[in-house]
C-alpha positions in Angstrom: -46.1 4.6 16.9 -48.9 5.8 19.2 -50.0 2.2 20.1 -50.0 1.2 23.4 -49.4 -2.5 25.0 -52.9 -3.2 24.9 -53.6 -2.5 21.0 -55.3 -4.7 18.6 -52.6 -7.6 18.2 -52.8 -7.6 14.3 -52.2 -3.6 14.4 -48.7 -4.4 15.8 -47.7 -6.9 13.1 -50.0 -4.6 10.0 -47.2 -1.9 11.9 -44.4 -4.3 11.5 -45.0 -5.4 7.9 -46.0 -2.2 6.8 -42.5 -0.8 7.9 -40.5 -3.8 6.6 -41.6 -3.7 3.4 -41.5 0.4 3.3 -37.8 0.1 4.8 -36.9 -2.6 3.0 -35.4 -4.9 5.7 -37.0 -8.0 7.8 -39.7 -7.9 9.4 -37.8 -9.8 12.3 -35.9 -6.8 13.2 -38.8 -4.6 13.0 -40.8 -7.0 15.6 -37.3 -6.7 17.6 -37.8 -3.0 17.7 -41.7 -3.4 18.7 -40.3 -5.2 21.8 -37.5 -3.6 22.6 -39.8 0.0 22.6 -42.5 -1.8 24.6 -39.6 -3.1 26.9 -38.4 0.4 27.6 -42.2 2.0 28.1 -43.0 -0.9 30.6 -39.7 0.1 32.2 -40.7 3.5 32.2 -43.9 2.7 34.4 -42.5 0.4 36.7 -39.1 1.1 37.7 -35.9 0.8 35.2 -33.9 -1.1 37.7 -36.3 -3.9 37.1 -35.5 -6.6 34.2 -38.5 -6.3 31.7 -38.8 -8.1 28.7 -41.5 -7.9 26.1 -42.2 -11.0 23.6 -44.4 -10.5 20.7 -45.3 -13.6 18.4 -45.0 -13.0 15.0 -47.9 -14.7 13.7 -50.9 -14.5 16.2 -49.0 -10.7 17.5 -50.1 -12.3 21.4 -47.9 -10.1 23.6 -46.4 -11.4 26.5 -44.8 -8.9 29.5 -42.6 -10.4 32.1 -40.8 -9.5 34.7 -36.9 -11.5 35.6 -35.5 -12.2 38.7 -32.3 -14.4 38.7 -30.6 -16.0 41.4 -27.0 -15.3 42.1 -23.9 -16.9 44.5 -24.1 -15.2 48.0 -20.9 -14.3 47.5 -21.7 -12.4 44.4 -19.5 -9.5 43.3 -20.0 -6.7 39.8 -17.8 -7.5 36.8 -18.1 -3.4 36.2 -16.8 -1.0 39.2 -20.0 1.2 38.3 -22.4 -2.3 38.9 -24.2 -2.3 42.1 -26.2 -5.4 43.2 -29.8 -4.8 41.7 -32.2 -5.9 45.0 -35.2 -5.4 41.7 -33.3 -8.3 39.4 -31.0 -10.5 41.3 -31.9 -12.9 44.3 -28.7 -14.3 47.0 -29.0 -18.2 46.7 -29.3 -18.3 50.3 -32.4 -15.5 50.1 -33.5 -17.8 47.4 -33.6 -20.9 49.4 -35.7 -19.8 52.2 -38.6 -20.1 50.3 -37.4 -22.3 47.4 -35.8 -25.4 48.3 -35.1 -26.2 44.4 -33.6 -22.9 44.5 -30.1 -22.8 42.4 -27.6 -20.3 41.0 -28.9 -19.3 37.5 -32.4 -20.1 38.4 -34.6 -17.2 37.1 -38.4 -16.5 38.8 -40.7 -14.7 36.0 -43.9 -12.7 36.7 -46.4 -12.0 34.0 -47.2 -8.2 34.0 -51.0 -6.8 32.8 -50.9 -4.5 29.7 -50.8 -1.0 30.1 -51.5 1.8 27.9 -49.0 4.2 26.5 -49.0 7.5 27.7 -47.4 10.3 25.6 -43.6 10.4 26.8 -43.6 6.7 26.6 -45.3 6.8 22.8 -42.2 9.7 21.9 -39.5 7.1 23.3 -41.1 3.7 21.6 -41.3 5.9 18.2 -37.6 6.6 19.0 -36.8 3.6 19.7 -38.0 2.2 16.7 -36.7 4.5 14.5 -33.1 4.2 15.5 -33.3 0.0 15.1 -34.5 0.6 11.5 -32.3 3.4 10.7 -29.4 0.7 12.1 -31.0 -2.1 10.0 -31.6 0.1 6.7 -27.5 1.4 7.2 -26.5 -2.8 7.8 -28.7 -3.6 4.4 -26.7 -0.8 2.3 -23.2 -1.4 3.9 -23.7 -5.2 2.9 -25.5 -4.2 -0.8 -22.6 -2.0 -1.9 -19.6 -3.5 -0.1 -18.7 -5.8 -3.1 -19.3 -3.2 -5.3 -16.3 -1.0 -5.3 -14.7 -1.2 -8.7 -18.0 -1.4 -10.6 -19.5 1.3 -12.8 -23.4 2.6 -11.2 -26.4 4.4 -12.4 -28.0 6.6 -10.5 -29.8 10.4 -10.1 -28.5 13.2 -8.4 -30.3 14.4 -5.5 -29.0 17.1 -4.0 -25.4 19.1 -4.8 -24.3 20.6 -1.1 -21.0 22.9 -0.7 -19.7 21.3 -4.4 -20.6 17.6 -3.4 -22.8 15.9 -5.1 -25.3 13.8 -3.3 -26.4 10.4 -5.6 -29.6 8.4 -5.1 -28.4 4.9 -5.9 -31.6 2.9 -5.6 -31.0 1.2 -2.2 -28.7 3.7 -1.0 -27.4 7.0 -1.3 -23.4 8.0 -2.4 -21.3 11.1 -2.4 -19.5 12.3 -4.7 -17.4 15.1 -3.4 -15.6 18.3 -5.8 -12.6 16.7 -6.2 -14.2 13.3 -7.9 -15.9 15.2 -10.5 -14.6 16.2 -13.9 -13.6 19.7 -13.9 -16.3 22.0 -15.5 -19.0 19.4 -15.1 -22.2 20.6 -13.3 -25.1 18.6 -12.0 -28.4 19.7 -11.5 -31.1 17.5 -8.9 -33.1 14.9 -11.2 -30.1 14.5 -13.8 -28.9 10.9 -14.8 -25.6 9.9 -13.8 -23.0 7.6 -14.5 -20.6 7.0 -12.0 -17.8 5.0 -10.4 -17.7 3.4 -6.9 -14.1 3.6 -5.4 -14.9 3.2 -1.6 -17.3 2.0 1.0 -16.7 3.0 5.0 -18.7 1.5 7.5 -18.8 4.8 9.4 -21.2 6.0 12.4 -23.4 8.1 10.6 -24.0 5.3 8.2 -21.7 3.8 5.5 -20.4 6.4 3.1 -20.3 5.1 -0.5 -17.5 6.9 -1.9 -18.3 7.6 -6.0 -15.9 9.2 -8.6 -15.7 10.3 -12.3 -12.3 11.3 -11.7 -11.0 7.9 -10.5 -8.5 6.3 -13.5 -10.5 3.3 -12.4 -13.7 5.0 -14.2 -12.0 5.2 -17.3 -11.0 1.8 -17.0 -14.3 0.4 -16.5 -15.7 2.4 -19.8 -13.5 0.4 -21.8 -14.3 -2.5 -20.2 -18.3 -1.7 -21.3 -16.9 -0.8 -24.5 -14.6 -2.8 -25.8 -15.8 -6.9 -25.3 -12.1 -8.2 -25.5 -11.8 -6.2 -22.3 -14.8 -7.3 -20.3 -13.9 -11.0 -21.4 -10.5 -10.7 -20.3 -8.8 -11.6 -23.3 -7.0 -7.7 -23.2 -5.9 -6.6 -19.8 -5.7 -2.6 -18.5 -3.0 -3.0 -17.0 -2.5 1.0 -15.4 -4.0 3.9 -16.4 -3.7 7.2 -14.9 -5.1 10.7 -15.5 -5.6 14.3 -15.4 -9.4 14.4 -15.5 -10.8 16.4 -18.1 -7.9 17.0 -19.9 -5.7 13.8 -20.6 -5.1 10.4 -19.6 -2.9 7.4 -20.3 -3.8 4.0 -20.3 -1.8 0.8 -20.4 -3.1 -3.1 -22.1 -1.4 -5.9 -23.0 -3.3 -8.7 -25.2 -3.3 -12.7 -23.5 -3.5 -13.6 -27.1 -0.9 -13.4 -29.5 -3.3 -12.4 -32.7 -5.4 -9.2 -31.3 -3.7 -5.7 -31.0 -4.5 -4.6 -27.6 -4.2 -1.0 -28.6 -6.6 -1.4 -32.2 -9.0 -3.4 -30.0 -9.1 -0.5 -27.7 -9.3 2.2 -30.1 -11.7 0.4 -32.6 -13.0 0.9 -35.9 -12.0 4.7 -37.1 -11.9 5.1 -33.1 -15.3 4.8 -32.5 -14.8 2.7 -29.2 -12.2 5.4 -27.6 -14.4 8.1 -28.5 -17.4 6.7 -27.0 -15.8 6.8 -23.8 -13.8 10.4 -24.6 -17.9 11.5 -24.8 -18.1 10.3 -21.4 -15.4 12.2 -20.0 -16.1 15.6 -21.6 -13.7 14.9 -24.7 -10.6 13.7 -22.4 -8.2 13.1 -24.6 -6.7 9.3 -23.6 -3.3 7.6 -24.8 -3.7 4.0 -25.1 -0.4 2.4 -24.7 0.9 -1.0 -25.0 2.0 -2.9 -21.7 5.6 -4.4 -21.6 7.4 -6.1 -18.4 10.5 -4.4 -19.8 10.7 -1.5 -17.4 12.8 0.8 -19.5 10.6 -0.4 -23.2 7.6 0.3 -20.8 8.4 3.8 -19.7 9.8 4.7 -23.3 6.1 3.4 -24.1 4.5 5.6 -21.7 6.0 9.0 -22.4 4.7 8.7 -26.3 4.8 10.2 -28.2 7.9 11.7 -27.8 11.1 9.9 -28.6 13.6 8.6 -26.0 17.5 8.1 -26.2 18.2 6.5 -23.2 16.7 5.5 -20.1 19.0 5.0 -17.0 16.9 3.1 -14.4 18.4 3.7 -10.6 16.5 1.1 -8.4 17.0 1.4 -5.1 15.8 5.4 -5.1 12.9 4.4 -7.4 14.1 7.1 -10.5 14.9 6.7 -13.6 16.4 9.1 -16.1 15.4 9.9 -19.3 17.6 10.8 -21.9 15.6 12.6 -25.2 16.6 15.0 -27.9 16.5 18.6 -27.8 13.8 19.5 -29.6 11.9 16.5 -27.9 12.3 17.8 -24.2 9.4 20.0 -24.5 6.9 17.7 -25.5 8.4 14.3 -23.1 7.4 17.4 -20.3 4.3 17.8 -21.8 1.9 21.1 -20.9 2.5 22.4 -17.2 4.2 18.8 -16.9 1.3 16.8 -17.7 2.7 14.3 -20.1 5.6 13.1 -17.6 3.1 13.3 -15.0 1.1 11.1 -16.0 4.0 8.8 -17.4 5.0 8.5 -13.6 1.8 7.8 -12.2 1.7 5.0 -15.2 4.3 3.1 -14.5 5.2 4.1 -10.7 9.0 5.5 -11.4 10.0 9.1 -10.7 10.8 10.1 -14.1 13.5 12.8 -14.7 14.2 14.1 -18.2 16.8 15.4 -19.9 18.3 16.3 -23.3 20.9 14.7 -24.9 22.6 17.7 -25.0 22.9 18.3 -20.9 23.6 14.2 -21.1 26.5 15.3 -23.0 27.5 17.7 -20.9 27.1 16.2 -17.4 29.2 13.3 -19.0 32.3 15.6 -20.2 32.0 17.1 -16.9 32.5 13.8 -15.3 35.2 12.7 -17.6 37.3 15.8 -16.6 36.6 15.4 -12.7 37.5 12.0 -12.8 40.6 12.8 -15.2 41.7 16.0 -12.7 41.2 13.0 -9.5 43.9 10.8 -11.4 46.1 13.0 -12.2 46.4 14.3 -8.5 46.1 11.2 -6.5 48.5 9.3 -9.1 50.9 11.9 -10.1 50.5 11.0 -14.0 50.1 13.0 -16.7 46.5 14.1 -18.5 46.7 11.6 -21.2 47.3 8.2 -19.3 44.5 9.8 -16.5 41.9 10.0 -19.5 42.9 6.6 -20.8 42.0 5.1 -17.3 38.8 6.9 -17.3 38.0 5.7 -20.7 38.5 2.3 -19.9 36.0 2.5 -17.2 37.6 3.3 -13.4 35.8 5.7 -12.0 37.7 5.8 -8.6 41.4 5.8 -7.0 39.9 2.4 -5.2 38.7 0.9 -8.4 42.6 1.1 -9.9 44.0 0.1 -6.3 42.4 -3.6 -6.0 41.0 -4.1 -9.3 43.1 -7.0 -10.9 46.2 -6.5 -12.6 45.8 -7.7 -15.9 42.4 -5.5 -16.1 45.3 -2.3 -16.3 48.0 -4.1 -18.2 45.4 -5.0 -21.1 45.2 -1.5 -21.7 47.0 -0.3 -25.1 49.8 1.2 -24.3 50.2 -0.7 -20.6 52.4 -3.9 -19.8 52.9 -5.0 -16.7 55.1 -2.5 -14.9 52.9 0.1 -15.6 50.0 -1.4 -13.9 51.9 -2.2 -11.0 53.4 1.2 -10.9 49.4 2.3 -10.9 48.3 0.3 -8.6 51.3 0.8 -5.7 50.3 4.9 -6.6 47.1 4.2 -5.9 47.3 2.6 -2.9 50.2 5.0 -1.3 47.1 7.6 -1.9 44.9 6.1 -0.3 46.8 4.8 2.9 47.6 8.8 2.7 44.0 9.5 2.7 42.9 7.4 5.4 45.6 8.2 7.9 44.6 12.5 7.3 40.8 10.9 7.6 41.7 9.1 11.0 43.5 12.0 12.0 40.2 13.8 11.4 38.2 11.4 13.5 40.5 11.8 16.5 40.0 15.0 16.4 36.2 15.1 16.6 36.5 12.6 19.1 35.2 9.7 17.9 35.9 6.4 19.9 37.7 4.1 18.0 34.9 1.5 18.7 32.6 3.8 16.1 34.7 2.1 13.4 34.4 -1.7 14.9 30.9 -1.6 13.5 30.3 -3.0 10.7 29.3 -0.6 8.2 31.0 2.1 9.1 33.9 4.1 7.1 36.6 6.4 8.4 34.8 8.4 6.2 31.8 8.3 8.3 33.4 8.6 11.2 34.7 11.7 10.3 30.5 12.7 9.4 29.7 11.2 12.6 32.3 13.4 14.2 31.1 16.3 12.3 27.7 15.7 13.9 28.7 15.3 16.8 28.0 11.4 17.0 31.4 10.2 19.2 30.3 6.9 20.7 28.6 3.8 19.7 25.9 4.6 22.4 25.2 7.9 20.2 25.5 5.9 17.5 23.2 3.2 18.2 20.8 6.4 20.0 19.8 7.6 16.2 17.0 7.1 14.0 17.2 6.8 10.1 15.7 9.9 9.5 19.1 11.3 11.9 21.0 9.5 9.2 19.4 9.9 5.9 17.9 13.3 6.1 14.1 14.2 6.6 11.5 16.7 6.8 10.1 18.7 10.0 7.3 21.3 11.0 8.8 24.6 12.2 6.3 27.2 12.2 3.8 25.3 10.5 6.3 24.9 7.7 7.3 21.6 6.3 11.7 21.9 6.6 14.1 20.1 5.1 16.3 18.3 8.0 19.9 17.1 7.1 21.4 13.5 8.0 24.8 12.9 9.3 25.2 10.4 6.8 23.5 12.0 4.0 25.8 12.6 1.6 26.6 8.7 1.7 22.8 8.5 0.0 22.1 5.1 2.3 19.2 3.5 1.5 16.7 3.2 4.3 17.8 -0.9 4.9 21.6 0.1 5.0 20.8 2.9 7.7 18.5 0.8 9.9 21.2 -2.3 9.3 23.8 0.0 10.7 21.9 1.4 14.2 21.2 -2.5 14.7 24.7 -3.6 14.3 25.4 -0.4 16.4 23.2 -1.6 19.3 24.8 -4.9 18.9 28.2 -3.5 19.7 26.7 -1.7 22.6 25.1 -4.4 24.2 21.4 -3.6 23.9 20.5 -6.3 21.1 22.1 -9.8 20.5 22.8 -10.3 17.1 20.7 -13.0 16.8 17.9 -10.8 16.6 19.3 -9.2 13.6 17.7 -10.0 10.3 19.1 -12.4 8.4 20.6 -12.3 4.9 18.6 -14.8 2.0 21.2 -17.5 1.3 22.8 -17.6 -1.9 22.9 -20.0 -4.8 25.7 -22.1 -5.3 26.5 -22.6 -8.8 28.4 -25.9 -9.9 30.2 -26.1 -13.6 28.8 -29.4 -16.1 31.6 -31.1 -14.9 31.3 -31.2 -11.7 27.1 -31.9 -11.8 27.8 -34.7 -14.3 30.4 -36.4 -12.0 28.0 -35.4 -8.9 31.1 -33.5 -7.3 28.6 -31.2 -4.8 26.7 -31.1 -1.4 23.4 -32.4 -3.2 21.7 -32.5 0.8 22.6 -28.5 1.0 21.6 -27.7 -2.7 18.6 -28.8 -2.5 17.2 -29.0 0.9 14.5 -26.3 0.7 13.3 -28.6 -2.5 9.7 -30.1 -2.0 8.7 -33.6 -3.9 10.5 -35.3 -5.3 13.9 -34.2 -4.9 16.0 -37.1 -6.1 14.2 -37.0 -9.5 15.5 -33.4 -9.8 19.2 -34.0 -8.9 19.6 -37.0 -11.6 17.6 -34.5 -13.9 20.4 -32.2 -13.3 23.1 -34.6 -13.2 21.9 -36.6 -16.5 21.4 -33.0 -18.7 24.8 -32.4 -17.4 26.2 -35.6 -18.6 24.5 -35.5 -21.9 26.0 -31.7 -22.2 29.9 -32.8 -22.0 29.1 -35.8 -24.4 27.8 -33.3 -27.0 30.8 -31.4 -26.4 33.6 -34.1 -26.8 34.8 -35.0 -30.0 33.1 -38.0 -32.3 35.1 -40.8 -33.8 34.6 -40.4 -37.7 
């Protein structure tokens, strides 16, 4: 840019167009750039405390140089500590008005400036200038080209490979691909064709990074969508996939209409559509699954091809176990794990698997504790403890309020035998909680511990053991004192216990109980507790034929036409019992 002010005026814009359409971007912001350089050159000659501005017109390229000065309250004072008042830019009104008498706050005064010629620091800094406002505007045009793009498959040509990451020139932009996004024993040489899969775009300082993988499940994914047309027209949906890249992956559809076999249509004719994308990624071998909102038929799915026994789902801790034969377990594991890895990552449960014949075990080991826990706490022989455990009580407090019937019905049981139970049971545990109060007394712990709601003499006696006495302590903790965690102790990651850990609270129940804590110790109200989702009420026929309920509270959080609904209820309800009575012959 070794033009100075006083260059030919077409030069400027042949300059401006010239980088526009080189750069790719408008010519407006290159003309900005012009100014803004010729702005800070004329600064540079006559003082930078002086507010220059530089106008060039786009179509004749006339230059115009002026120099500001604006008038300002007398009383004037610096938004910024660091802002001084500027003698070179900024006029007092009453200055103003000694030689103005139009003069008025905001008022500006302008000087035209001659043209000057650029000298060789200035030429350095214009070229600078410049150079930085198209860099800005080409990194602004490739944030904005591939922003929408993340999820979509690209073509491009690798350009450079630096420390393992593989530098791709996508046309109007460039992308990284770093070692870990690449397919293990893949190599890439500058100039090779490449097929690849955009996962990320960050605006950052540098310029945006466009994040590209052929690792990503999300590439697979995307192959089958260019392969297989019932994919790409929506008809059959990938629902999951997941992968070990290079080796295997696992891929879940489900089919929006009834007569197409999502897994055929994925596999095609004699497989030729799953192996045009196996080519792709270096012969990974891929598992396409069906999709079912049945959680357990839908991991049973996922670990194919071994067979499953049983699946035990636990909820709240996000597991489920997996019961298989013996000579199954080893391929439900799959090599080094992979096969239950991937089965995780699939459908987003920690899997844990089993055989049938350490099921059997665990279970005859809890059939003999629970048997041994009977006969001690009830003082009854081994055969009328197993009978209780057959019939499903797993603990003394089960027996002790369950109804009485529920024991009675029991072969072998009337009446007085249950009650006999039951009293046992209870004695045992009245015994059990006075040694457990005992216990708590002894540690200290303030009888107001047990006021909150939540708490057990059980845990008091934790608490105790912890040293938590008060409700202040108490209401002091954090779940992670409660449940358990993890900290770093000599750059180690260590396993920290919870008071309460071997209660296996959730992480609701243990923030729910420091609330309730604080609540009893005056730092919250309860109001600012969270609230509980009302329940449904549920009404027999009879009583929503005759209308025998609050219809206002039922159905208050009802939209439209709520009336219709009742007396859609009500009538259905009516009809029911008529269906039900007997007809006159």
């Amino acid at each position: 840019m070794a033009v100075g002010v006083s260059a030919n005026r077409l030069e400027l814009l042949s300059i401006a167009d010239a980088v526009a359409r080189e750069k790719m971007i408008d010519r407006e912001i290159v003309i900005e750039a012009i100014e803004e350089a010729i702005q800070k050159g004329a600064k540079a000659r006559y003082g930078a405390h002086h507010d220059i501005r530089a106008a060039l017109d786009p179509k004749t390229g006339e230059l115009t140089l002026t120099r500001h000065v604006t008038i300002v309250e007398d009383d004037w004072m610096p938004e910024d500590e660091l802002e001084e008042f500027n003698d070179s830019a900024m006029i007092r009104l009453k200055d103003a008005a000694k030689r103005d008498p139009e003069a008025v706050v905001g008022k500006e005064y302008i000087e035209h400036l001659p043209e000057f010629e650029f000298g060789r620091v200035q030429t350095q800094m214009a070229r600078q200038v410049v150079m930085g406002k198209v860099r800005d505007a080409e990194r602004a045009n490739q944030y904005e080209e591939f922003k929408d793009r993340v999820g979509e498959i690209v073509n491009g040509t690798v350009k450079r490979v630096e420390y393992g990451n593989t530098i791709v020139d996508l046309g109007r932009g460039e992308g990284i691909m770093r070692r870990n996004d690449l397919i293990p024993r893949e190599l890439f040489n500058p100039g090779d064709r490449i097929r690849t899969y955009i996962y990320d775009v960050r605006p950052e300082a540098k310029g945006p990074q466009v994040m590209l993988s052929r690792a990503h499940p999300g590439f697979m994914a995307k192959l089958f969508a260019q392969e297989v047309p019932e994919v790409y027209d929506g008809v059959i949906e990938i629902r999951a996939a997941a992968r070990d890249p290079g080796s295997r992956a696992k891929m879940a559809v489900i089919s929006n209409d009834s007569s197409i076999d999502p897994v055929g249509a994925c596999v095609g004719m004699r497989g030729s559509r799953v192996q045009a994308v196996v080519a792709e990624l270096q012969g990974e071998k891929i598992d396409i699954i069906q999709w079912n909102d049945d959680e357990p038929t839908f991991i049973v799915n996922a670990l194919a091809p071994a067979e499953v026994s049983k699946v035990v789902l636990d909820e709240e801790a996000d597991r489920v176990e997996v019961v298989v034969p013996d000579e199954q377990l080893s391929l439900a594991i799959g090599r080094r794990g992979q096969n239950v890895r991937l089965a995780s990552q699939l459908t987003g449960w920690q899997i844990d698997i089993i055989t049938e014949a350490q099921d059997s075990e665990r279970r005859q080991k809890e059939f003999a504790e629970r048997t041994l826990l009977f006969q001690e706490a009830l003082d009854v022989d081994e055969v009328i403890a197993q009978l209780l455990v057959t019939e499903g009580f797993a603990t003394v407090e089960d027996l002790a309020w369950v109804e009485a019937y529920e024991i009675s019905d029991i072969e072998g049981f009337d009446e007085d035998t249950a009650e006999e139970l039951q009293t046992r049971a209870r004695e045992f545990l009245d015994r059990q909680a006075a040694e457990l109060d005992e216990k708590r007394k002894s540690f200290g712990v303030e009888d107001g511990v047990l006021e909150v709601p939540g708490v057990t003499l059980a845990m008091a006696v934790a608490l105790g053991e912890g040293g938590i006495k008060t409700v202040e302590d108490l209401a002091d903790l954090a779940t992670d004192e409660i449940r358990g965690g993890f900290d770093i102790v000599n750059g180690e990651r260590v396993k920290v216990p919870g008071v309460l850990e071997s209660f296996n609270l959730s992480q609701e129940d243990a923030e729910m109980l420091i609330l309730q804590a604080r609540v009893a110790a005056g730092w919250i109200d309860a109001s600012e507790l969270p609230q509980p989702e009302p329940e449904a009420e549920y009404y027999e026929e009879s009583e929503l034929a005759e209308g025998e309920y609050d219809s206002d509270a039922v159905f208050a959080d009802l939209s439209g036409d709520a009336a219709d609904d009742i007396a859609d209820v009500e009538v259905e309800a009516v009809e029911t019992l008529d269906d039900d009575q007997p007809q006159d012959a």
